[in-house]
N, C-alpha and C positions, 0 to 999 in steps of 0.2 A: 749638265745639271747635276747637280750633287743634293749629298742629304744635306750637309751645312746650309748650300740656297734654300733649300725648300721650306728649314726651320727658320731660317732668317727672315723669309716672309710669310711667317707664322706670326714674328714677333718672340722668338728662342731659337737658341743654340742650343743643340747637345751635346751632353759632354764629348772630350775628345776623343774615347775608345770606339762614339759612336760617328763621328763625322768621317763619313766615309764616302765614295764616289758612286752611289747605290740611286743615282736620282731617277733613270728614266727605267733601268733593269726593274728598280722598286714599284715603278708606274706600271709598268706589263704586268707585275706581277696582280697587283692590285684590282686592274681594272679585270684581267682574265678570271681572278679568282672573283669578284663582283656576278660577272655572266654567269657563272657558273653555280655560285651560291648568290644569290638576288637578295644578298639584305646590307652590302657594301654599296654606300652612296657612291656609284662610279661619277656620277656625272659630276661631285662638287668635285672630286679630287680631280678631273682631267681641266673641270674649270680653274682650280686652286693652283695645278700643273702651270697652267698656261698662262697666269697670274705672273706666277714664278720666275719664269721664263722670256718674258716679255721685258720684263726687268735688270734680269740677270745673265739672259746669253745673247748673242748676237743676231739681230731680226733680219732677215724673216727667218732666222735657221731654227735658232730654240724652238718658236711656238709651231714648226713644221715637225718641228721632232716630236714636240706631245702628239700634234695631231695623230702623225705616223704611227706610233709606239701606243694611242689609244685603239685606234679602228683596230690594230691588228692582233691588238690583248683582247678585244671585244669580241672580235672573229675567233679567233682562239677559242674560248670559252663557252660563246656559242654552241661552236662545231662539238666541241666537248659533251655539254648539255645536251645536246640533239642526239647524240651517237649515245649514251647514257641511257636517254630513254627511246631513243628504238629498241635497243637491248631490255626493255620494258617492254615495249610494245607488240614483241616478237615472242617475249616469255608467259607461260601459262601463269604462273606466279605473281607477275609483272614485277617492276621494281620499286625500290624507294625513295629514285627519283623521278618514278611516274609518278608514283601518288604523290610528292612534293610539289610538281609540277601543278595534280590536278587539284591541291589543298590553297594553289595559289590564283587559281579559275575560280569565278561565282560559273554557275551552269549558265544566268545571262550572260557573262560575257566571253563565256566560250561558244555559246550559240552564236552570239554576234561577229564573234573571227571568226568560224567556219563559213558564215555567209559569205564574205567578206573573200573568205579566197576561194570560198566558189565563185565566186564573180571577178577578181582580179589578179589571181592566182599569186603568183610567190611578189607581185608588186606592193602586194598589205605588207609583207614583210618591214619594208626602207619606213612606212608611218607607223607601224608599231613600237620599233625604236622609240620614236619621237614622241610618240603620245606613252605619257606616265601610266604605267603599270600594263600597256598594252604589248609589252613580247611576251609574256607567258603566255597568255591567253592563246596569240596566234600561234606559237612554238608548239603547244599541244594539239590545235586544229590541225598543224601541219603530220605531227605525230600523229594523230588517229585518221586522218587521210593516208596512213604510211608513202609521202612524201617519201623519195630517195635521196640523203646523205647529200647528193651533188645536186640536185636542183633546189635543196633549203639552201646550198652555199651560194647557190648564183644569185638567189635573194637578200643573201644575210651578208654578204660584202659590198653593196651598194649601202644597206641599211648601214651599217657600221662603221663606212665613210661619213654618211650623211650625220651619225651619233659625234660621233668624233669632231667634225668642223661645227654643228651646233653647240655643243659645252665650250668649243676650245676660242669660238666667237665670243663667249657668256666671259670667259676668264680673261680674253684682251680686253673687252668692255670695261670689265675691274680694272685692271691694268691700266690701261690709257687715263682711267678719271681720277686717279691717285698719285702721288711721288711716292707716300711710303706702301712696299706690298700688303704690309696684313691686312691695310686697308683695303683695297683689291679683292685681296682672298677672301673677307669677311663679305663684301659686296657678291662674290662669286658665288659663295657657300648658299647664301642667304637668297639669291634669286633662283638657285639651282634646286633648293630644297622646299621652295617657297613654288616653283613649276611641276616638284614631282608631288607636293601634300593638297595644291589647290585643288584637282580635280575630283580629289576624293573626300575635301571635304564641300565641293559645292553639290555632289550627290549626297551628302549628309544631311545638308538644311534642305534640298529636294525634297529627299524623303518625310522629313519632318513635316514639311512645308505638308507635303499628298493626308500625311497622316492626323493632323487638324482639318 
């Protein structure tokens, strides 16, 4: 995959200083740096990735390569974030990406991950992936249970296989119902971002709902 495909089923070209062979090295780069600072949509781009690639390299190898080059950016960056804030969790001080961690918890929903892996232990892990905005919450449960390093990771490489084939399912989905990709990718984008905004706003009209 190159950057040229990946702008081509954007629907643009970049210029030529920029069309360079940067497709899936770009994708690690992206989706790790995503886990690690959580405000990078991973999941449209591994969707958008797989759009791409469905199209444009040879099946099943392309959309095996997003899958590959997503879980293992996502693991990555995990492991990263986790090791971060044990170095938080260890320090009198604590650090700054403790508290970023814990500015991205309500106290309900970090009550509700720690139930959760007291009762299932690092298995919440693989469905907090999957349910939208649900790994910080558990990632910090696991942090203040100071969890060991190696037993989040026995959890968080399952989870981040199961992340990876769910988006990269969402971007052949695109793919298959299109001939041109940005159609695809805008299909991808828009179901991926329409899975991670639903849940938060049907606690909004909830709320609303309780509050009349």
């Amino acid at each position: 995959m190159t950057w040229r495909e990946l702008a081509a089923g954007a629907g643009q070209v970049p210029p030529e200083s920029t069309q360079q062979a940067v497709g899936y090295p770009a994708l690690f780069v992206l989706v790790a740096l995503g886990a690690l600072v959580p405000v990078i949509p991973t999941g449209a781009i591994v969707s958008s990735a797989a759009v791409v690639a469905f199209h444009h390299q040879p099946l099943p190898l392309g959309v095996l390569l997003v899958f590959g080059v997503s879980a293992l950016a996502a693991f990555t960056g995990d492991l990263a974030l986790y090791w971060l804030g044990q170095r938080g969790v260890r320090s009198r001080g604590g650090s700054r990406w403790l508290e970023a961690l814990r500015g991205r918890a309500t106290p309900e929903r970090l009550e509700q991950a720690q139930t959760k892996l007291d009762e299932h232990g690092v298995l919440v892990l693989v469905v907090s992936r999957l349910v939208p905005a649900g790994r910080i919450p558990v990632m910090l449960a696991c942090l203040l249970a100071q969890m060991p390093l190696r037993r989040f990771a026995r959890g968080d490489g399952p989870a981040c296989l199961a992340w990876a084939a769910t988006y990269g399912l969402i971007g052949i989905l695109g793919g298959s119902l299109f001939t041109e990709p940005w159609k695809g990718v805008a299909l991808a984008v828009g179901l991926t971002l329409l899975i991670s905004a639903g849940p938060a706003l049907w606690r909004r009209l909830r709320a609303r709902r309780e509050e009349q």
